[in-house]
PyMOL Python script that loads the backbone (N, CA, C, O; Angstrom):
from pymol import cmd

cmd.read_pdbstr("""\
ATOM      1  N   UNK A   1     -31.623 -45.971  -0.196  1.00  0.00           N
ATOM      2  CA  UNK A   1     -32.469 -45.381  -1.209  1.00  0.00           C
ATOM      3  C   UNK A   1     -32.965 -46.487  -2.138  1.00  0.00           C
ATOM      4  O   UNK A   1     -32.129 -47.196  -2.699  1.00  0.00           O
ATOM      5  N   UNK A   2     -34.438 -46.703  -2.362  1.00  0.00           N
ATOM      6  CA  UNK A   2     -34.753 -47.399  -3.451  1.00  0.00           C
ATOM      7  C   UNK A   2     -34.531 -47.171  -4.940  1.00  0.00           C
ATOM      8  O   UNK A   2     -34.227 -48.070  -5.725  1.00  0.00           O
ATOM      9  N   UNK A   3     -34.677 -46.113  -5.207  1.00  0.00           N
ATOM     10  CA  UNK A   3     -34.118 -45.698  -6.962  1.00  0.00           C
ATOM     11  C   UNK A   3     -33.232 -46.222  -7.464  1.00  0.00           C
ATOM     12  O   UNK A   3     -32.149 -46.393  -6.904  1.00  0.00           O
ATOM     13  N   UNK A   4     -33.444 -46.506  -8.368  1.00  0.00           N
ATOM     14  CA  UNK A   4     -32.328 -47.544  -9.076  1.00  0.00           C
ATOM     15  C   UNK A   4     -32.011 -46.834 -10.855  1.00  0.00           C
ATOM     16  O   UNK A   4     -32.925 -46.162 -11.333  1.00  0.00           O
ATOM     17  N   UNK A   5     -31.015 -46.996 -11.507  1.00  0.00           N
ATOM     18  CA  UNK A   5     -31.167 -46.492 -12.949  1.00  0.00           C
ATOM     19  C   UNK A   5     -31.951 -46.852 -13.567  1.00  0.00           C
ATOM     20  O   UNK A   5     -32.466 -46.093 -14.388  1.00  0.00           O
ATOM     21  N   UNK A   6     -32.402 -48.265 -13.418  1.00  0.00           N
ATOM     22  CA  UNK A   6     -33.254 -48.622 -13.988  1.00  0.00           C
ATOM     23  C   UNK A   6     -34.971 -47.992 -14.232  1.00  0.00           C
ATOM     24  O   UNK A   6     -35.692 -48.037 -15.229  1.00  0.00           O
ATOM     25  N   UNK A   7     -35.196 -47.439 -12.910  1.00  0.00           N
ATOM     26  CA  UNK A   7     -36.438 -46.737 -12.411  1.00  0.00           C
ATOM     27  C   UNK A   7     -36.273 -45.463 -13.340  1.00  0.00           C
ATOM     28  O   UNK A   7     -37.212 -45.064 -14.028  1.00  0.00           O
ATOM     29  N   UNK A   8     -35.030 -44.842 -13.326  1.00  0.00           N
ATOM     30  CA  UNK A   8     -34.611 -43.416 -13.998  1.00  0.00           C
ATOM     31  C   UNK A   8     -34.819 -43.723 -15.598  1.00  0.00           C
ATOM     32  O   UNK A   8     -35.094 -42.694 -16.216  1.00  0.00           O
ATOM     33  N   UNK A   9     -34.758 -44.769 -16.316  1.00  0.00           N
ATOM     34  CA  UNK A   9     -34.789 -45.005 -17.634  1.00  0.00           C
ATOM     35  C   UNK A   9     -36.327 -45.414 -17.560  1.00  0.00           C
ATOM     36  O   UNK A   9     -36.907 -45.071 -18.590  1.00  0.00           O
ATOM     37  N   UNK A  10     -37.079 -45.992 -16.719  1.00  0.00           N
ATOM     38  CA  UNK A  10     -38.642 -45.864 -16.891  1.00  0.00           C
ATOM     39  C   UNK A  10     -39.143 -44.817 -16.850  1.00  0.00           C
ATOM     40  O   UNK A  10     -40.007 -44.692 -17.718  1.00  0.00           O
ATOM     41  N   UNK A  11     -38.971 -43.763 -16.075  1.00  0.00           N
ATOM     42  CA  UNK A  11     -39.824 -42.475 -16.064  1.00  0.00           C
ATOM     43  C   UNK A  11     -39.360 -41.853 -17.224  1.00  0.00           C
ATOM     44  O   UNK A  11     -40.370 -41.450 -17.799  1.00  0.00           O
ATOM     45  N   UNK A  12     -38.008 -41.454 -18.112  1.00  0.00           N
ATOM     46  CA  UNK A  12     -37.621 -41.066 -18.957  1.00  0.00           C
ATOM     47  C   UNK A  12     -38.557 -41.497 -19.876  1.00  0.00           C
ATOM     48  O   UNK A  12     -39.174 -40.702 -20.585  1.00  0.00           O
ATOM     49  N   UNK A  13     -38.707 -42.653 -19.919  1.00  0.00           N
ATOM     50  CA  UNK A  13     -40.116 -43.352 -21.430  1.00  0.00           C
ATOM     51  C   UNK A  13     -40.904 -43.036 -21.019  1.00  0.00           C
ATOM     52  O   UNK A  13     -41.396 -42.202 -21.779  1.00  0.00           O
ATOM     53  N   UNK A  14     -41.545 -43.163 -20.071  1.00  0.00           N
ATOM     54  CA  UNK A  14     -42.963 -42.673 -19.404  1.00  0.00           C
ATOM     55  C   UNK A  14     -43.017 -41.175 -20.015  1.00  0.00           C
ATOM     56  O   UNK A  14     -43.991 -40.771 -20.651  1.00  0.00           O
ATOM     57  N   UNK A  15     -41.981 -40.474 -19.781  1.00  0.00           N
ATOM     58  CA  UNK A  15     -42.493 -38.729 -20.163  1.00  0.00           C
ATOM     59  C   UNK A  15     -42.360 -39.191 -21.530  1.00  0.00           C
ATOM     60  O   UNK A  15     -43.306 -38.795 -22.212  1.00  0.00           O
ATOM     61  N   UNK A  16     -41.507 -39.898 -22.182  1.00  0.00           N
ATOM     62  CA  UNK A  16     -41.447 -39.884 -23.553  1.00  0.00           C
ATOM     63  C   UNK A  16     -43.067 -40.265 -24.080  1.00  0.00           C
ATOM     64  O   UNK A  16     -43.626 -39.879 -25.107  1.00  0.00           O
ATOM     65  N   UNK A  17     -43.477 -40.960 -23.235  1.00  0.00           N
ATOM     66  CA  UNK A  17     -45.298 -41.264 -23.987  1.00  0.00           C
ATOM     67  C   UNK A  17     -45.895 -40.613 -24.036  1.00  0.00           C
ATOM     68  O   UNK A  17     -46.644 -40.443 -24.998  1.00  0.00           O
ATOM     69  N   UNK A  18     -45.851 -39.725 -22.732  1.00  0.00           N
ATOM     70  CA  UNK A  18     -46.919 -38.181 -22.044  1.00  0.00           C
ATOM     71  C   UNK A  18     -46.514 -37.295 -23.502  1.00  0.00           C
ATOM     72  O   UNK A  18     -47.562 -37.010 -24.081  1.00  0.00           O
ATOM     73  N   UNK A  19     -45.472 -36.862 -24.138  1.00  0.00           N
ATOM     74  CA  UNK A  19     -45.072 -36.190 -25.088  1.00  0.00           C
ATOM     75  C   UNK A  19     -45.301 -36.776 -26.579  1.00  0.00           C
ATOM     76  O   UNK A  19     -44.874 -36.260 -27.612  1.00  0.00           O
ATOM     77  N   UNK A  20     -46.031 -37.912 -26.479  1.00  0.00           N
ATOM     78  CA  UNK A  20     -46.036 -38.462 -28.103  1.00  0.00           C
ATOM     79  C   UNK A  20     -47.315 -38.916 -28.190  1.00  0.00           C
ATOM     80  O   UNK A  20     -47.602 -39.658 -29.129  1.00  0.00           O
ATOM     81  N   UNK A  21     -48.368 -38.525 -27.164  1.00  0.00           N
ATOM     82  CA  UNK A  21     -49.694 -38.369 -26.827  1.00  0.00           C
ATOM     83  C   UNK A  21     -50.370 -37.239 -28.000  1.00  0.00           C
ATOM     84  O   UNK A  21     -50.247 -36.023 -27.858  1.00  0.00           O
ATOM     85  N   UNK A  22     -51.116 -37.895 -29.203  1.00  0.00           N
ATOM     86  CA  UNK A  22     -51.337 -37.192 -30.186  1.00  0.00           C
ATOM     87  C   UNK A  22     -52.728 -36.010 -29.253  1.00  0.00           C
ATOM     88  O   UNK A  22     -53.033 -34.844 -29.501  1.00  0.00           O
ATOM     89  N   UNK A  23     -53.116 -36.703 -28.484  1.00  0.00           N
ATOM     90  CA  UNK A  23     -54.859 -35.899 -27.778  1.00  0.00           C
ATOM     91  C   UNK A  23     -54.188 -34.720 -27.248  1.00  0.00           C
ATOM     92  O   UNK A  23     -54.950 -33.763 -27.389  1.00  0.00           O
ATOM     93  N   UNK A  24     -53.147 -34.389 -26.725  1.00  0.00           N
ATOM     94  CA  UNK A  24     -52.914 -33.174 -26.311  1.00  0.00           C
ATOM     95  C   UNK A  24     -52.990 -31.792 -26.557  1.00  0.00           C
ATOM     96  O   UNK A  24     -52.636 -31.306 -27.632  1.00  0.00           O
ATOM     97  N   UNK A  25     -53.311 -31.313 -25.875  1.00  0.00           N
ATOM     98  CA  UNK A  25     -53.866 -29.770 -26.286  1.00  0.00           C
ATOM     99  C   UNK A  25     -52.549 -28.962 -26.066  1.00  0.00           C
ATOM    100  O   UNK A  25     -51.767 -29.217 -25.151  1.00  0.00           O
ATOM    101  N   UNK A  26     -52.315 -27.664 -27.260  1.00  0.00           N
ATOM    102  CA  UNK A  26     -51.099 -26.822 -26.956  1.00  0.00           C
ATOM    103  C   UNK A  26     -50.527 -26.721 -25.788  1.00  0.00           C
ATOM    104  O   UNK A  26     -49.407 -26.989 -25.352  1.00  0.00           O
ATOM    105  N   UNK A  27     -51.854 -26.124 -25.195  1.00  0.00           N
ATOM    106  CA  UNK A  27     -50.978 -25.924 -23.693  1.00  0.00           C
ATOM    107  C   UNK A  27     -50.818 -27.296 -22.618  1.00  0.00           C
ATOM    108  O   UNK A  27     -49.949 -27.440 -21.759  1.00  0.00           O
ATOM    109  N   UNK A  28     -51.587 -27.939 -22.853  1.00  0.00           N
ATOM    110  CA  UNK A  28     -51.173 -29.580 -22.354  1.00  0.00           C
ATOM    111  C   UNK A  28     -49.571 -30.351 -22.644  1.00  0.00           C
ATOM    112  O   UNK A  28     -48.861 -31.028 -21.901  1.00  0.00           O
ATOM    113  N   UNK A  29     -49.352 -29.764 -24.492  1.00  0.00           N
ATOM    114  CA  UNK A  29     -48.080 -30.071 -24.774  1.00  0.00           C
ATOM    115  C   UNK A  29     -47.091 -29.300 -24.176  1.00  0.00           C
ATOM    116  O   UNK A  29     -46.074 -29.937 -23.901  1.00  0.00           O
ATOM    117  N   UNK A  30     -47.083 -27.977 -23.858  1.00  0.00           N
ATOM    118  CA  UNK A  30     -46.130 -26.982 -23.524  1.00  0.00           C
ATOM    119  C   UNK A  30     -45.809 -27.424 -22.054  1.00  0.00           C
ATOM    120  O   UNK A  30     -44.687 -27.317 -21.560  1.00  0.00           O
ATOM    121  N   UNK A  31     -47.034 -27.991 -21.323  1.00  0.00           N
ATOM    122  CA  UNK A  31     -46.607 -27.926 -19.301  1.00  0.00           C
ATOM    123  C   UNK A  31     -45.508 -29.410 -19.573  1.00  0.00           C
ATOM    124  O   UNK A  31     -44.429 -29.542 -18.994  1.00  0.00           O
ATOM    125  N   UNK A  32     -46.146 -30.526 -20.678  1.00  0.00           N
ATOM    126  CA  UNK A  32     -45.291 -31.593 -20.528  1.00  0.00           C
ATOM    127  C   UNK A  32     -44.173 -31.300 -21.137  1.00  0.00           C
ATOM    128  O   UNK A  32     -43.395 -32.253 -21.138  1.00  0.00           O
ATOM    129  N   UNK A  33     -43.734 -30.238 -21.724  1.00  0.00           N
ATOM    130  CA  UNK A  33     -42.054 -29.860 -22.304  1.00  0.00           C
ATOM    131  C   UNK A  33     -41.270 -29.549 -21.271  1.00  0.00           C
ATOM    132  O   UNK A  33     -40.085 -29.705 -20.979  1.00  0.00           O
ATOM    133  N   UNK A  34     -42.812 -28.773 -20.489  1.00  0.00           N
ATOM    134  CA  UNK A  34     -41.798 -28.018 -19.459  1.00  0.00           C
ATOM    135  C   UNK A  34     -41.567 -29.386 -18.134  1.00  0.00           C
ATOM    136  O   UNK A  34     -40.704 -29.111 -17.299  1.00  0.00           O
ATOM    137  N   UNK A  35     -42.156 -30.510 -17.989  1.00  0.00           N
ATOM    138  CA  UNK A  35     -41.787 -31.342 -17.147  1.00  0.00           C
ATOM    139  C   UNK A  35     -40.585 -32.092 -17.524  1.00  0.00           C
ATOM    140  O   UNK A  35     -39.568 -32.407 -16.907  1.00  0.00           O
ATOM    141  N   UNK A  36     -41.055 -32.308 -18.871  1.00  0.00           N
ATOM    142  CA  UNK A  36     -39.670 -33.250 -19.663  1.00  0.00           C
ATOM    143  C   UNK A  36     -38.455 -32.105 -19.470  1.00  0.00           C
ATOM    144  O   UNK A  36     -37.392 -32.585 -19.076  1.00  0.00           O
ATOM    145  N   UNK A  37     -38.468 -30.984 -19.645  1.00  0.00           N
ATOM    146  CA  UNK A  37     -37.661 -30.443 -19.225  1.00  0.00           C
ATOM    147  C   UNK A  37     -36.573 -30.608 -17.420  1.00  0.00           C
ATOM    148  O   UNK A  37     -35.408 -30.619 -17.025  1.00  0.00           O
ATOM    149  N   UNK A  38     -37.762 -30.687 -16.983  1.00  0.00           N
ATOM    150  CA  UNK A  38     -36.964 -30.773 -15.440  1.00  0.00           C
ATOM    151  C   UNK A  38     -36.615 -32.010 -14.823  1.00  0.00           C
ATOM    152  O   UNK A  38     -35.971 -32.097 -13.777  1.00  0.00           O
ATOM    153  N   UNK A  39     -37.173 -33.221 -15.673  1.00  0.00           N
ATOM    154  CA  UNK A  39     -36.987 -34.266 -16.285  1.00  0.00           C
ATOM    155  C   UNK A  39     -35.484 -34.684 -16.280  1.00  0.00           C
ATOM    156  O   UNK A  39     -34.793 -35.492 -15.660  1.00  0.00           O
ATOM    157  N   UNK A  40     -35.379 -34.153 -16.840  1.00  0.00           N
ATOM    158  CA  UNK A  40     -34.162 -34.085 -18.022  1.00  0.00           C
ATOM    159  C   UNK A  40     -33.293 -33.037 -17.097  1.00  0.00           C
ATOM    160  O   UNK A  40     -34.227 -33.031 -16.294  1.00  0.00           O
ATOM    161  N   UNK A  41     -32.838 -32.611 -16.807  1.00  0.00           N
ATOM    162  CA  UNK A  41     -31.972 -31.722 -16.134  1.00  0.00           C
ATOM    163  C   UNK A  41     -31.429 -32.630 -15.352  1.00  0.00           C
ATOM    164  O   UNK A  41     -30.237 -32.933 -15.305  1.00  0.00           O
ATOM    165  N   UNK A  42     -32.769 -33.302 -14.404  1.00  0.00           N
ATOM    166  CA  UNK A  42     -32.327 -33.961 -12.670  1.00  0.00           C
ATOM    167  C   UNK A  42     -31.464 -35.222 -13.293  1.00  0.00           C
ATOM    168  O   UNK A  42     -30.491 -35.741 -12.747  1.00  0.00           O
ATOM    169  N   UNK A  43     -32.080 -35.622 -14.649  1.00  0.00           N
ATOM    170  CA  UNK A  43     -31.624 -37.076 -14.895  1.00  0.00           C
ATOM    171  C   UNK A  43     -30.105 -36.857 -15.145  1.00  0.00           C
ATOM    172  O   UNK A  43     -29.252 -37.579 -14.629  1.00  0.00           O
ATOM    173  N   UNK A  44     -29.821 -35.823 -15.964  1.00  0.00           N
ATOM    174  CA  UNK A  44     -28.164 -35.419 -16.222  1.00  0.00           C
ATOM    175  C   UNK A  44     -27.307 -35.287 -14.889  1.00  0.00           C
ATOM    176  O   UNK A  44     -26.115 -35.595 -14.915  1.00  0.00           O
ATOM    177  N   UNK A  45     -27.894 -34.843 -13.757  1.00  0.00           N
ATOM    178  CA  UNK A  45     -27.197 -35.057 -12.651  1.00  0.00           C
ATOM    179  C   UNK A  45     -27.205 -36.224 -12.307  1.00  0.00           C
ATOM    180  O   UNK A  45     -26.138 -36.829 -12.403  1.00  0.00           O
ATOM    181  N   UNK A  46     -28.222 -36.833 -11.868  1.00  0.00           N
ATOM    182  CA  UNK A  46     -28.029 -38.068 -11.658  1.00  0.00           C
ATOM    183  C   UNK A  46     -26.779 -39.274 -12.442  1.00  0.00           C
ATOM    184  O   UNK A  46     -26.210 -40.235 -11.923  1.00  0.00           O
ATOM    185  N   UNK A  47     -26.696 -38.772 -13.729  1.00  0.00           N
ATOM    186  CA  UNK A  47     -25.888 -40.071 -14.491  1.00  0.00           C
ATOM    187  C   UNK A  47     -24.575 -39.310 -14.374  1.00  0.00           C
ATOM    188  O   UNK A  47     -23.568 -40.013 -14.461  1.00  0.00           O
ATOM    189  N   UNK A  48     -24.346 -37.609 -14.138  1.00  0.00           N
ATOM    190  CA  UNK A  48     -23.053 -37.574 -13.734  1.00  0.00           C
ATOM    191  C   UNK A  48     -22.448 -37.855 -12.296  1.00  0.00           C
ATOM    192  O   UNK A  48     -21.310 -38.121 -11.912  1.00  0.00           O
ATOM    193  N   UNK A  49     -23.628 -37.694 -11.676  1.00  0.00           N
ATOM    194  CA  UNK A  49     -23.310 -38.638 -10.459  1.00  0.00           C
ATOM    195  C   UNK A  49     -23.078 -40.017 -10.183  1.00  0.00           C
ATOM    196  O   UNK A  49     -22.341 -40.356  -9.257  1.00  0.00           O
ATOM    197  N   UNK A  50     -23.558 -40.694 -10.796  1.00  0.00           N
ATOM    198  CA  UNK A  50     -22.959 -41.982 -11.029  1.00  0.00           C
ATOM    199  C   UNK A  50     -22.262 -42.250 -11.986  1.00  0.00           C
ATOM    200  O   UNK A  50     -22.178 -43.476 -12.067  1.00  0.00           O
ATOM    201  N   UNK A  51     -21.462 -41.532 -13.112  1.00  0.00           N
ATOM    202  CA  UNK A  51     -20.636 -41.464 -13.551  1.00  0.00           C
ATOM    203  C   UNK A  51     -18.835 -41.087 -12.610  1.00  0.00           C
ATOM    204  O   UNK A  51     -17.676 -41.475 -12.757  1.00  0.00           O
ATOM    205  N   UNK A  52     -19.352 -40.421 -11.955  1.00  0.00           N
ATOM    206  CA  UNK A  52     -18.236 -40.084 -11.087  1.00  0.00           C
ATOM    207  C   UNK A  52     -18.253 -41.073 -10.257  1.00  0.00           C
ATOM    208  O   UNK A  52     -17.060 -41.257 -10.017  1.00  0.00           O
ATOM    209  N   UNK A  53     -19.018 -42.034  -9.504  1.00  0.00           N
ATOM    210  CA  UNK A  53     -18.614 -42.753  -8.433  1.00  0.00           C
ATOM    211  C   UNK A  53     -18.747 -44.196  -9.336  1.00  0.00           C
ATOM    212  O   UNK A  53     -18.847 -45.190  -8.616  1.00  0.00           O
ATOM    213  N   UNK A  54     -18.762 -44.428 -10.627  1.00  0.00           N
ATOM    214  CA  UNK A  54     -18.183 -45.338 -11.268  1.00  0.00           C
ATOM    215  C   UNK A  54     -16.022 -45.018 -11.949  1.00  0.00           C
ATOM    216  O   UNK A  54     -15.166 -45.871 -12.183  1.00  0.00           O
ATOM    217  N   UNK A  55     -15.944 -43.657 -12.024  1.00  0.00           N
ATOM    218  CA  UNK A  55     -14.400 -43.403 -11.864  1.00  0.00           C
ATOM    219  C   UNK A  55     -13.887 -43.707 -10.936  1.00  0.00           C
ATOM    220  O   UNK A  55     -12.805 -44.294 -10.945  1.00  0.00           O
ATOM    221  N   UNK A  56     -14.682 -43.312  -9.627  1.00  0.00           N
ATOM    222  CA  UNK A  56     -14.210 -43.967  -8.320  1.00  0.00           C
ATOM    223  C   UNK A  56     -13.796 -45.340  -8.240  1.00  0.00           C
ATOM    224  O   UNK A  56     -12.679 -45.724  -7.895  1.00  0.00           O
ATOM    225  N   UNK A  57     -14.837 -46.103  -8.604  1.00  0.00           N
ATOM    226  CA  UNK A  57     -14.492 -47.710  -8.508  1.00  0.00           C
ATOM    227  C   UNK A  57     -13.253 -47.907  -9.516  1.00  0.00           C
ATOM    228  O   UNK A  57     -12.406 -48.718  -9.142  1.00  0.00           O
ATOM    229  N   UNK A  58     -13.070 -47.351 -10.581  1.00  0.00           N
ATOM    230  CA  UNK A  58     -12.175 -48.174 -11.402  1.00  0.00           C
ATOM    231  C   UNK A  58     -10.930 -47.350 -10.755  1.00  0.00           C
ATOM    232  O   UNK A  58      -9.968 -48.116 -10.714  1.00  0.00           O
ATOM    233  N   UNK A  59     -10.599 -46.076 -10.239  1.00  0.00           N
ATOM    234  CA  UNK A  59      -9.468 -46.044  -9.253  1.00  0.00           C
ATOM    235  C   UNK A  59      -9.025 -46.603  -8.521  1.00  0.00           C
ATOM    236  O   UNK A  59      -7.821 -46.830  -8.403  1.00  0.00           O
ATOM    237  N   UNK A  60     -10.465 -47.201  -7.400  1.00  0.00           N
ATOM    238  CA  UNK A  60      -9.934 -48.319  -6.513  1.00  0.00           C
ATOM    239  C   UNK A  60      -9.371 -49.313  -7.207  1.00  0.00           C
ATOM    240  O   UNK A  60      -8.258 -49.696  -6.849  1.00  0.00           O
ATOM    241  N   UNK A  61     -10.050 -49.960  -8.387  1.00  0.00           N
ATOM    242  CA  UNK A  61      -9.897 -51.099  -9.016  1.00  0.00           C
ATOM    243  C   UNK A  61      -8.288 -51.168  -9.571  1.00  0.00           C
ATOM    244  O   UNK A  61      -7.451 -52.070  -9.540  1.00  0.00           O
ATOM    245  N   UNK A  62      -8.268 -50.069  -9.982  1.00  0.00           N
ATOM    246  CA  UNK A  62      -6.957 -49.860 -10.431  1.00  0.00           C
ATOM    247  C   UNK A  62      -5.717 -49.517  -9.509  1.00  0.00           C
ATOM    248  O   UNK A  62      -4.569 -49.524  -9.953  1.00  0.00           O
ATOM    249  N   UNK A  63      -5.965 -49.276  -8.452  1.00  0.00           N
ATOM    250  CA  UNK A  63      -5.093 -48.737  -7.370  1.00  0.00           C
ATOM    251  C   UNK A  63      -5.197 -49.081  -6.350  1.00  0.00           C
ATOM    252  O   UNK A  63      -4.549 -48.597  -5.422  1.00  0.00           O
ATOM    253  N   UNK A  64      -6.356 -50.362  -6.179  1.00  0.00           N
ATOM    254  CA  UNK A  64      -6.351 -50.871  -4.795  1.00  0.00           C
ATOM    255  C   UNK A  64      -6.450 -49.908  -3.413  1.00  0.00           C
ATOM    256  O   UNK A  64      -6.466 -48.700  -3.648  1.00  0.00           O
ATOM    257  N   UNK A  65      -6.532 -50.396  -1.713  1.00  0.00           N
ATOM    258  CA  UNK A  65      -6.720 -49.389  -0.536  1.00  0.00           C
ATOM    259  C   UNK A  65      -5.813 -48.169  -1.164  1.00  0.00           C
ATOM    260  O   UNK A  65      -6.587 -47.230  -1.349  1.00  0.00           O
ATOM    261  N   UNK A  66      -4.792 -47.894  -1.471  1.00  0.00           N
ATOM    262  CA  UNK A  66      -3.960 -46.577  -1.695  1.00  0.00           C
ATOM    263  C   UNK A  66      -4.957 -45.564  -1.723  1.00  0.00           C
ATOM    264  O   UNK A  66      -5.135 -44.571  -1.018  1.00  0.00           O
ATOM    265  N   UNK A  67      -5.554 -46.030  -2.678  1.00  0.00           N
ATOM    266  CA  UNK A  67      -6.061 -44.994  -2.804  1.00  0.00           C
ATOM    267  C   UNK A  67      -7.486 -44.336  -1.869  1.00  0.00           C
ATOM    268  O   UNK A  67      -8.069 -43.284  -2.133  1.00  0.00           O
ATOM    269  N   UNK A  68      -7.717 -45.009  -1.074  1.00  0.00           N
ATOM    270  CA  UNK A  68      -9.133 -44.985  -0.225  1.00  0.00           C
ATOM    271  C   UNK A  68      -9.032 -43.770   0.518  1.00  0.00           C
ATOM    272  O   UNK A  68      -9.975 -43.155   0.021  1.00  0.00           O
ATOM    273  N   UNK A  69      -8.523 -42.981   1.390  1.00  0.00           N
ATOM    274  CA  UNK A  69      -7.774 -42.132   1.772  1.00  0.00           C
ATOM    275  C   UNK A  69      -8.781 -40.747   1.030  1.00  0.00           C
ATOM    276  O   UNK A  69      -9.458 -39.875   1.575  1.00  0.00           O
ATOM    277  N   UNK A  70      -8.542 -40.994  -0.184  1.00  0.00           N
ATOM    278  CA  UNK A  70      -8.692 -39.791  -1.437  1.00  0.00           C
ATOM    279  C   UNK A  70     -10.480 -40.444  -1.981  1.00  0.00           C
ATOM    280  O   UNK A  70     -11.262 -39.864  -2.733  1.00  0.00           O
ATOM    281  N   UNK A  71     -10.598 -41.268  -1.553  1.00  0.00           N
ATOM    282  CA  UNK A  71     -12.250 -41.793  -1.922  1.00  0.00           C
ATOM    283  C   UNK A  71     -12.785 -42.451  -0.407  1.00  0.00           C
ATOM    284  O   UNK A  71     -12.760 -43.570   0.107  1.00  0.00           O
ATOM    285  N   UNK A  72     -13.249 -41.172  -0.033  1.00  0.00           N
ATOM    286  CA  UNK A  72     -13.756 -41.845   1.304  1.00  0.00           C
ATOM    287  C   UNK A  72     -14.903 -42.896   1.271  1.00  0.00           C
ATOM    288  O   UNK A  72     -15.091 -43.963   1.856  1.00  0.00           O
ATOM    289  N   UNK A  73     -15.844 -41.902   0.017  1.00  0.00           N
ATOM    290  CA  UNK A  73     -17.500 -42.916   0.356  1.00  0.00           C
ATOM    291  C   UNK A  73     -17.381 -44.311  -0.332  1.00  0.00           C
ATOM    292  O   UNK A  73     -18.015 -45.331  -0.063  1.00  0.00           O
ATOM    293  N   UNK A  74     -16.416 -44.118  -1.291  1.00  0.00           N
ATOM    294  CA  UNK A  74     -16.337 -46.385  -1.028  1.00  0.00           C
ATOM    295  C   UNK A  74     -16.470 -47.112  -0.296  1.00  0.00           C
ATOM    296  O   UNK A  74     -17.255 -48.045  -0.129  1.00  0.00           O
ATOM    297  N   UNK A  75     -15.067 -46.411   0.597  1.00  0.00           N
ATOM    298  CA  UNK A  75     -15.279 -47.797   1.625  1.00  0.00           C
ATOM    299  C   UNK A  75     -16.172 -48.039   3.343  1.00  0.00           C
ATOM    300  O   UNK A  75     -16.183 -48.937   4.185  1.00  0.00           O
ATOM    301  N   UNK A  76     -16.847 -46.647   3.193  1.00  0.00           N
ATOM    302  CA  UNK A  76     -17.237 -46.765   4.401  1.00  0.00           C
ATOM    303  C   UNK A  76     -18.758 -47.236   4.485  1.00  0.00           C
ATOM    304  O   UNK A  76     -19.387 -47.008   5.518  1.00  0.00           O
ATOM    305  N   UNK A  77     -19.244 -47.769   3.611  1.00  0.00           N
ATOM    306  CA  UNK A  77     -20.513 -48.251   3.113  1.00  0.00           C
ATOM    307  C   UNK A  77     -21.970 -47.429   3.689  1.00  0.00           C
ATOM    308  O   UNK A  77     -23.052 -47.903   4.036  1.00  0.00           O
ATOM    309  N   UNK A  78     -21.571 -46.257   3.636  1.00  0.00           N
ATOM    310  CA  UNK A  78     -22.624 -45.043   4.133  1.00  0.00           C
ATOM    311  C   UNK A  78     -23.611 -44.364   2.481  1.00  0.00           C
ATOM    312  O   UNK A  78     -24.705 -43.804   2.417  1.00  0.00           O
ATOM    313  N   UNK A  79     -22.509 -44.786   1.242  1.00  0.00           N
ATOM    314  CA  UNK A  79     -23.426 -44.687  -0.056  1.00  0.00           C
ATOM    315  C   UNK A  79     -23.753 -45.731  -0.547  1.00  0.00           C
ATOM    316  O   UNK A  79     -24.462 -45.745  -1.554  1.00  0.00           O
TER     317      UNK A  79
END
""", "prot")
cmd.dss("prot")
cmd.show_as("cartoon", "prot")
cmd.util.cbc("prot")
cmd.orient("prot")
């Protein structure tokens, strides 16, 4: 996958501009709430998803192979 967090914190500003766009018309502002909205939902998954497979690493880190067993997608380099 190309996406990177970094890409995820550009589009986040990007909608942040689309929304601080004084020319916008009511309903122009309302469809971009409603994008920043869905926006914003996917992005919260996303960072709890990599929030969780950063716990992962510091288990391994902390517990070495033992624990691999119980964290499959570390080590099999398929994520």
């Amino acid at each position: 996958m190309k996406n990177k967090l970094s890409d995820l914190n550009d589009h986040l500003f990007a909608q942040l501009e689309r929304l601080s766009d004084e020319g916008l018309s009511p309903e122009q502002i309302e469809n971009e709430a409603k994008r920043a909205a869905a926006i914003v939902s996917i992005a919260d998954q996303v960072s709890r998803n990599t929030d969780q497979r950063l716990k992962a690493a510091k288990l391994f880190a902390d517990h070495g192979a033992v624990i691999m067993p119980m964290l499959p997608e570390i080590g099999n380099g398929t994520k």
